[in-house]
C-alpha positions as CSV (number, residue, x, y, z in Angstrom):
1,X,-53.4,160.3,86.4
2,X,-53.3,158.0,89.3
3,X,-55.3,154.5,89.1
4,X,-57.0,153.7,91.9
5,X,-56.5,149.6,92.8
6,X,-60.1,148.1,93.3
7,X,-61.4,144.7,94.6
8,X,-65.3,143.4,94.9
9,X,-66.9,142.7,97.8
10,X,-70.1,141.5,98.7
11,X,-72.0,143.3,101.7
12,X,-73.0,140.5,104.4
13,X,-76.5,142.8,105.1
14,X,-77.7,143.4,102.0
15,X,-76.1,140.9,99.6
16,X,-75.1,143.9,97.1
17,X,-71.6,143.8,95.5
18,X,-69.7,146.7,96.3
19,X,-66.4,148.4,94.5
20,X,-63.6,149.1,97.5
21,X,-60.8,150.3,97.2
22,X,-57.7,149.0,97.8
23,X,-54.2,150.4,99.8
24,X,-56.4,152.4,102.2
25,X,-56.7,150.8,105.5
26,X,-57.3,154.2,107.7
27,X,-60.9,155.0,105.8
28,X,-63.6,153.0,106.5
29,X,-65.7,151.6,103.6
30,X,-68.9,151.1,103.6
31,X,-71.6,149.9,101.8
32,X,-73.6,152.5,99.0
33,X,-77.0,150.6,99.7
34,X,-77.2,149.9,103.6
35,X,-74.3,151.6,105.4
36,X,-72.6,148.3,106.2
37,X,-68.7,148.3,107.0
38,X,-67.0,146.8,104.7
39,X,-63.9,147.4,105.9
40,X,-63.4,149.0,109.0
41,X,-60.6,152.1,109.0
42,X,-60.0,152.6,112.9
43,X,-59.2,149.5,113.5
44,X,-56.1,147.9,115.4
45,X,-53.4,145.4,114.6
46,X,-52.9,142.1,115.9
47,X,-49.9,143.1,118.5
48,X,-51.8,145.8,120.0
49,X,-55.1,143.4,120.3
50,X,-52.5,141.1,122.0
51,X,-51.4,143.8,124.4
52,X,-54.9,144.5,125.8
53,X,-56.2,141.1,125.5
54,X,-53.2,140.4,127.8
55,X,-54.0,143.2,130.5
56,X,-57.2,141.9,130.5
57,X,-56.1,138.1,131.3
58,X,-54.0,140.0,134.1
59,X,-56.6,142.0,135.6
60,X,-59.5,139.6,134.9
61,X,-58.9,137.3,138.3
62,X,-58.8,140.5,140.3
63,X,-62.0,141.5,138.9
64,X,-64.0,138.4,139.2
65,X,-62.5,136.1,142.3
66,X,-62.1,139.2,144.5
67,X,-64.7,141.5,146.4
68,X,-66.0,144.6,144.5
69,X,-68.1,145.7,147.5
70,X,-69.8,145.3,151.1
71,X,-71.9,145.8,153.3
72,X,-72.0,146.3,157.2
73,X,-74.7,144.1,159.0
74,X,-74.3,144.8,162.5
75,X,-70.1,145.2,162.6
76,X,-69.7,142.6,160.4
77,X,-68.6,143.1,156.7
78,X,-70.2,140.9,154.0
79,X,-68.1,141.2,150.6
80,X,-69.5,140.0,147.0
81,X,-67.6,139.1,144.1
82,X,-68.5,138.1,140.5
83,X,-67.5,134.6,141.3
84,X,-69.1,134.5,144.9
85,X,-72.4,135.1,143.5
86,X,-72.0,132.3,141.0
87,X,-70.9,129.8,143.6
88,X,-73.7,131.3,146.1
89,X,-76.5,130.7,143.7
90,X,-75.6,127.4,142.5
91,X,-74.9,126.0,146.1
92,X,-78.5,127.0,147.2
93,X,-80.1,124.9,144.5
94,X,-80.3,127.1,141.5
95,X,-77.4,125.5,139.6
96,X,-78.3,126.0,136.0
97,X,-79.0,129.2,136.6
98,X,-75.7,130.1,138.0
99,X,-74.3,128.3,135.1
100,X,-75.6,130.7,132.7
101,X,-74.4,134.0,134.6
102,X,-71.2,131.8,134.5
103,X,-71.2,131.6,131.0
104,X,-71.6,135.4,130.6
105,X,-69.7,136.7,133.5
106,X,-66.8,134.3,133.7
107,X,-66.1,132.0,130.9
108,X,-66.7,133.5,127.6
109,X,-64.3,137.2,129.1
110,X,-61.7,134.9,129.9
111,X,-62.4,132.7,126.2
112,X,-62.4,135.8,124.3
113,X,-59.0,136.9,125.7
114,X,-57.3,133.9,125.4
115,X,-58.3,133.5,121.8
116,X,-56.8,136.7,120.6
117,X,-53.5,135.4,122.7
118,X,-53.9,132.0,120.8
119,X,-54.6,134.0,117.4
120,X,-51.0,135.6,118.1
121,X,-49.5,131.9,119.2
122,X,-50.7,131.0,116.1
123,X,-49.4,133.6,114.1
124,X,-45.9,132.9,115.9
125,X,-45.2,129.5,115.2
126,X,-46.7,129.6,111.7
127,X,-50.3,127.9,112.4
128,X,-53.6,128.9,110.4
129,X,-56.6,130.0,113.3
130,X,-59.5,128.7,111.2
131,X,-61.5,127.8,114.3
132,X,-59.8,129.9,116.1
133,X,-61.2,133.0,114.6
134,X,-64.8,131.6,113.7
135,X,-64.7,130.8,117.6
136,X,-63.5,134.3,118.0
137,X,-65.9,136.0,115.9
138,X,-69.3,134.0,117.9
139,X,-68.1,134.5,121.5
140,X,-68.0,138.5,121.5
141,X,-71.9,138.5,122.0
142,X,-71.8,136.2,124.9
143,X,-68.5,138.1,126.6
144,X,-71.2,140.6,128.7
145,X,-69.1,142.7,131.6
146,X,-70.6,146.1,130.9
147,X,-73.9,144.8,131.0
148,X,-72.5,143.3,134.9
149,X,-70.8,146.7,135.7
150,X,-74.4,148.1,135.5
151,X,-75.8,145.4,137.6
152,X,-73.4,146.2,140.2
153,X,-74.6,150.0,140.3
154,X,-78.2,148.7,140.8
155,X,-77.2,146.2,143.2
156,X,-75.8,149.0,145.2
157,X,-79.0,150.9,145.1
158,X,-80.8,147.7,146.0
159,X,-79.2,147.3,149.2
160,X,-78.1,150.5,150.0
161,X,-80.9,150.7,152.8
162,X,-80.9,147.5,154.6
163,X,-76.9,148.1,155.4
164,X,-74.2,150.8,154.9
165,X,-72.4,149.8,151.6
166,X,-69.2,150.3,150.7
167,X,-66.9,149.9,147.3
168,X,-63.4,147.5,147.3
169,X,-60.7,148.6,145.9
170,X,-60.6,145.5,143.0
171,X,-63.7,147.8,141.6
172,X,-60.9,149.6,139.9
173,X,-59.8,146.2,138.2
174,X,-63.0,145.3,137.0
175,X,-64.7,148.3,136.2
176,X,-60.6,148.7,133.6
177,X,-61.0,145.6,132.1
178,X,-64.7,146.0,131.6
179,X,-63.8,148.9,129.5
180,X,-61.0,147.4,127.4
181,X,-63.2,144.7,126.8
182,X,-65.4,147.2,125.2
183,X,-62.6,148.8,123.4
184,X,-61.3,145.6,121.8
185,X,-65.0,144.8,120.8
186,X,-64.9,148.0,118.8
187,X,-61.6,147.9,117.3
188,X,-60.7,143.6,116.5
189,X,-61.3,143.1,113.1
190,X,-61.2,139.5,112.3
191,X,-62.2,140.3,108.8
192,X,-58.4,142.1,108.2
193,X,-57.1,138.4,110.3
194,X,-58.2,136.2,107.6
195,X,-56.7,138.1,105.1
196,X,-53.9,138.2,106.8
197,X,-53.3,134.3,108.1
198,X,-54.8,133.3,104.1
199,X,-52.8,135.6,101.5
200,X,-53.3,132.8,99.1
201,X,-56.9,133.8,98.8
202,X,-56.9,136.4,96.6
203,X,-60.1,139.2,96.4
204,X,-61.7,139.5,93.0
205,X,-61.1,142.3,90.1
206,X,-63.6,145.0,89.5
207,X,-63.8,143.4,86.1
208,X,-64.8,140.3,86.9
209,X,-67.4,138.8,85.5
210,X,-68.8,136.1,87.4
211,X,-71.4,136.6,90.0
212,X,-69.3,135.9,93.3
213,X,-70.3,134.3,96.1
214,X,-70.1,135.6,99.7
215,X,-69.2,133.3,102.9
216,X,-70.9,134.8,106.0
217,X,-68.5,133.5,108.3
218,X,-65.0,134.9,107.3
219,X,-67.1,137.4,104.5
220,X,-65.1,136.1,102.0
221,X,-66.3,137.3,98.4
222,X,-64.7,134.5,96.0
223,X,-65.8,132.3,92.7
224,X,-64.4,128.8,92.9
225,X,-66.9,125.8,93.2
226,X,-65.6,123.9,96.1
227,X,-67.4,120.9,97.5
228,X,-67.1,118.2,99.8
229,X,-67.7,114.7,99.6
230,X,-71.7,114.9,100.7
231,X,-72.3,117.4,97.9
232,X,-72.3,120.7,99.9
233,X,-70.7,123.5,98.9
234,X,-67.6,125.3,101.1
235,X,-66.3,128.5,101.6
236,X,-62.1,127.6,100.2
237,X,-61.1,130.1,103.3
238,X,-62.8,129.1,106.1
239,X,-64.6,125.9,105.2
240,X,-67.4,126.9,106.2
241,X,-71.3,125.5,104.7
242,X,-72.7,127.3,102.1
243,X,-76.1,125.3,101.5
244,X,-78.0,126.1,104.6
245,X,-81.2,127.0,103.0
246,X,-83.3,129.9,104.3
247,X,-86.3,127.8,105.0
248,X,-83.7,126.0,107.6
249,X,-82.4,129.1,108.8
250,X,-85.8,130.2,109.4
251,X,-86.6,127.1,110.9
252,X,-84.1,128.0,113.5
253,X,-85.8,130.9,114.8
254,X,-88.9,130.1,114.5
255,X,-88.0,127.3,117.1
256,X,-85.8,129.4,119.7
257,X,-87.9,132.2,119.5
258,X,-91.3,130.5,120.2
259,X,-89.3,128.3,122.9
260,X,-88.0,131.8,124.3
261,X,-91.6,133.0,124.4
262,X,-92.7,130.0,126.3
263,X,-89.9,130.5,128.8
264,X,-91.3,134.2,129.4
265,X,-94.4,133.5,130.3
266,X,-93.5,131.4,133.9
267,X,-90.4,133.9,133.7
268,X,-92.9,136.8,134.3
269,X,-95.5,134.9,136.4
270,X,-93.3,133.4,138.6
271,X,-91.2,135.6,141.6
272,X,-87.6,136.1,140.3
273,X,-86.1,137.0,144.3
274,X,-87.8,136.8,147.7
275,X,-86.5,139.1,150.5
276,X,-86.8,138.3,154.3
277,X,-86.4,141.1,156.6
278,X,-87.4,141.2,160.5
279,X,-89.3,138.1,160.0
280,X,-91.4,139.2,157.0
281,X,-90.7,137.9,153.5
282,X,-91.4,139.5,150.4
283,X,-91.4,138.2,146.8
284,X,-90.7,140.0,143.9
285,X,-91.7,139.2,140.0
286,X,-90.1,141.3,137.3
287,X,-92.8,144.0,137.6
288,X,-92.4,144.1,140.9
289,X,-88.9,144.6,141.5
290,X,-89.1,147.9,140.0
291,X,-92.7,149.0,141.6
292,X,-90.1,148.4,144.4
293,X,-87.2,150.5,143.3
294,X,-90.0,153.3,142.2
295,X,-91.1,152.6,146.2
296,X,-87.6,153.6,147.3
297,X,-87.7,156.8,145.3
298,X,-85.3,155.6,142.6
299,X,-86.7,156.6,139.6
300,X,-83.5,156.1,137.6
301,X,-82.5,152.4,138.6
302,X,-86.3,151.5,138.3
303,X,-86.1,153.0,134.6
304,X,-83.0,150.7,133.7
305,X,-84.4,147.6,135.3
306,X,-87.6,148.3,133.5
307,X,-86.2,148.5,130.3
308,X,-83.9,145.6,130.9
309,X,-86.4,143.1,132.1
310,X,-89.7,144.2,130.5
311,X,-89.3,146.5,127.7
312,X,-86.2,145.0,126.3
313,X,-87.6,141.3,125.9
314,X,-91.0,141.8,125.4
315,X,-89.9,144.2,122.5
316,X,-87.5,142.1,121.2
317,X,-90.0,139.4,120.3
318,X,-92.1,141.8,119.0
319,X,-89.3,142.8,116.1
320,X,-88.5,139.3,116.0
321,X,-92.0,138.2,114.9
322,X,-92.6,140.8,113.0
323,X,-89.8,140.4,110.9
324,X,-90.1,137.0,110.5
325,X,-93.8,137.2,109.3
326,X,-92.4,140.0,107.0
327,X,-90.5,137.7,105.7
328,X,-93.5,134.7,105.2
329,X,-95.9,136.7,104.2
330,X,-93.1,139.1,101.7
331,X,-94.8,142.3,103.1
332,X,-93.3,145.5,101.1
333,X,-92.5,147.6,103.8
334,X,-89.7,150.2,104.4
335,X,-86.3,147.5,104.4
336,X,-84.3,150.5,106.1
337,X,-86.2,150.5,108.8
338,X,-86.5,146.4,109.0
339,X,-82.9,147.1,109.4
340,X,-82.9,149.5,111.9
341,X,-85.2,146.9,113.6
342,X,-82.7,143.8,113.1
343,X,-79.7,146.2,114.5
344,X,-81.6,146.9,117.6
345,X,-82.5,143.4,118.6
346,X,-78.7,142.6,117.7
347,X,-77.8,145.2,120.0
348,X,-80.0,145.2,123.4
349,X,-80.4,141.2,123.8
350,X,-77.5,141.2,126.1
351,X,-78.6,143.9,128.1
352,X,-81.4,141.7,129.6
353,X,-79.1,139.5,131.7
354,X,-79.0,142.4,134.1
355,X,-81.6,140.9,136.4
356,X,-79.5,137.6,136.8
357,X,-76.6,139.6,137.2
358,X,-78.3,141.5,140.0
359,X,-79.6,138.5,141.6
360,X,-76.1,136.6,141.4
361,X,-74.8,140.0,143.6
362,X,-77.7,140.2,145.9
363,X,-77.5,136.4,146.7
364,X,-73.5,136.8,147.5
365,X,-74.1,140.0,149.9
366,X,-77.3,138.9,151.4
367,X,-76.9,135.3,152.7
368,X,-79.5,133.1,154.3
369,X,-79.8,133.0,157.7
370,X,-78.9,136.7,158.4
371,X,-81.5,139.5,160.0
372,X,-81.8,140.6,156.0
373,X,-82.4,137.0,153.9
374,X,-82.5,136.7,150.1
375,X,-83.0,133.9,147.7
376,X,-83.7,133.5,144.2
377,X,-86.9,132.5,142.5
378,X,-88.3,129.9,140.3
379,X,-88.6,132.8,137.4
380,X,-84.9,133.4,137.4
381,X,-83.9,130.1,135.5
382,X,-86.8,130.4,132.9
383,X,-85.8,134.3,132.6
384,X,-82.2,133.2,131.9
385,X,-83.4,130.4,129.2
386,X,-85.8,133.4,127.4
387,X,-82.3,135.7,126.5
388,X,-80.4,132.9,125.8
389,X,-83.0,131.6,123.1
390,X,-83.8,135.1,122.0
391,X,-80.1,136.0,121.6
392,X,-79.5,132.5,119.2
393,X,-83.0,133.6,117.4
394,X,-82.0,136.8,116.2
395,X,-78.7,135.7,115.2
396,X,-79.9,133.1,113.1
397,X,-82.1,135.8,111.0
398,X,-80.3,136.4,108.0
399,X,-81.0,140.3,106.7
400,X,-80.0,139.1,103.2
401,X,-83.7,137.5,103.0
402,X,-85.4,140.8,103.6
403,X,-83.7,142.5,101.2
404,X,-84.1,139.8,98.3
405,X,-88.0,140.5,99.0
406,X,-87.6,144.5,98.9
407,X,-85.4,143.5,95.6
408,X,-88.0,141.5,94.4
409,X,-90.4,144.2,94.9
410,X,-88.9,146.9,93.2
411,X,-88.6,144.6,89.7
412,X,-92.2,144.1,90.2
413,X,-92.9,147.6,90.3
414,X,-90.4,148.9,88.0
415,X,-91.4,146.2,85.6
């Protein structure tokens, strides 16, 4: 009879130590309480990471610095790029917000492609990638090209009607490493890297009979009693601090989310763009921008920018708050679907840059002093601070704290 090799592991949602086991890497293990991947079994290795990560450092500049589409204003063609939109904005006074469509657009694609390069650097001359892969593992929510490849089709639809439009042929180049920047999202597993670069760190026995610790950062599950000289306790692996309390981490997002809330509110009242056309100038708010699109019979772009720009923030505060007083207040409700809550503010916070993205296109094709003028409004900057805040709120909420309250609750009741 065969013996199958085992090792512990504590789930990073739900705090529950799990049995996996071991010499298995094609199935995917996951967690008996909460469905969380332990270990992922479709995932690649580092050399093919390398090889995409690479194509995308090649096709990146042609995707960005070059025109993607334009427009014909009386004979003469008017091209935007990703990085003329950027430049555009900040030269006409709106600086920090450009900086933050910089951030998501320009910097962190080209970061998170050079860090799987420097990962394999590493690797080849024999160097550990500590920060290298805790640097790695915080950029991939920033790194937001799909989220622009949408804003290009509503961009199109936006000024489809003023001027005949037309789409460059470095479209190919973005809209390719837009999708193999969605590819290596899905398939990097830096959790498989750590063990990897740190063999020395062994994983636990089934037997054992301590109760292990887990590090959040490289989700290490280990036993040793490491700390430093101020009296906090480290994760051996990675370093990391282990005595953040979760009155601190909730601290944290009680401040970026009610500083996020106060953002929304000029963010909303305030016009995001102002179009002049023929002499007559027009300004938009968020609500307004899509009573416009649902003017110009485009049901389906005035859906997405809807749900990007009003239903997408304004819900995510909602979750946020709620989950937050669910936590205060220890209210016993349903944890799997405080879950399913958590996952979807994880997962649509990103998606509300599409209005700066949108206005960083519009600003490059539509330049001032043209029969058709646009600029960009006061809201735009407060807009941008709201997702930013939001997106560091809900990744400070720690789900381990909801379930130690529906724990807590079921040895009440069970008791």
């Amino acid at each position: 009879m065969k013996i199958e090799k085992a090792y512990l592991q504590r789930c990073l949602e739900c705090d529950s130590l799990v049995r996996v086991v071991k010499d298995q890497p094609n199935l995917t293990a996951c967690c008996p309480n909460c469905d969380e991947v332990l270990r992922s079994g479709n995932s690649w290795s580092l050399g093919r990471c390398t090889f995409i990560a690479a194509a995308i450092l090649i096709l990146l500049p042609f995707g960005l610095f070059y025109p993607l589409l334009h427009i014909d204003l009386l004979g003469v063609p008017i091209y935007a790029s990703v990085w003329g939109g950027v430049w555009k904005m900040a030269t006409s006074g709106f600086e920090y917000t450009a900086f933050m469509v910089l951030i998501c657009s320009v910097i962190m694609p080209f970061s998170f492609a050079l860090l799987v390069l420097t990962i394999r650097l590493q690797r080849f001359i024999g160097q550990r990638p500590r920060y290298t892969l805790i640097f790695l593992t915080k950029a991939k929510q920033w790194v937001m090209l799909d989220v622009y490849l949408v804003a290009l089709a509503v961009a199109a639809f936006k000024v489809r009607d003023y001027a005949p439009l037309s789409f460059d042929t470095y479209l190919v180049a973005f809209v390719i490493t837009a999708i193999l920047t969605t590819l290596l999202f899905i398939k990097i597993e830096p959790k498989q890297w750590w063990e990897r670069f740190y063999p020395e760190y062994h994983s636990l026995e089934p037997n054992h009979s301590c109760q292990p610790t887990l590090c959040p950062e490289c989700e290490y599950t280990f036993d040793e009693n490491i700390v430093d000289k101020k009296g906090r306790h480290r994760c051996p692996r990675c370093e990391s601090n282990l005595d953040v309390a979760d009155k601190i981490k909730l601290q944290r997002v009680w401040a970026t989310l009610i500083a996020g809330v106060i953002m929304m509110i000029p963010a909303n009242l305030l016009p995001i763009s102002a179009t002049e056309l023929a002499g007559a100038t027009s300004a938009d708010s968020l609500m307004g921008g899509v009573i416009l699109f649902l003017g110009m019979g485009s049901y389906l772009v005035a859906f997405i920018v809807f749900v990007a720009s009003i239903a997408v923030p304004f819900s995510k505060v909602a979750v946020i708050l709620y989950l937050l007083l669910a936590i205060h207040y220890r209210w016993k409700h349903p944890i799997h679907w405080q879950m399913k809550l958590l996952h979807y503010v994880h997962f649509v916070g990103r998606w509300s840059m599409l209005d700066l993205f949108v206005l960083a296109l519009m600003m490059s094709l539509v330049e001032r002093g043209q029969i058709i003028s646009f600029s960009v409004g006061e809201a735009a900057f407060y807009f941008g601070a709201a997702v930013f805040l939001t997106m560091i709120s809900s990744s400070n909420l720690d789900a381990r704290m909801l379930w130690r309250i529906h724990r807590d609750h079921n040895q009440t009741t069970s008791g």
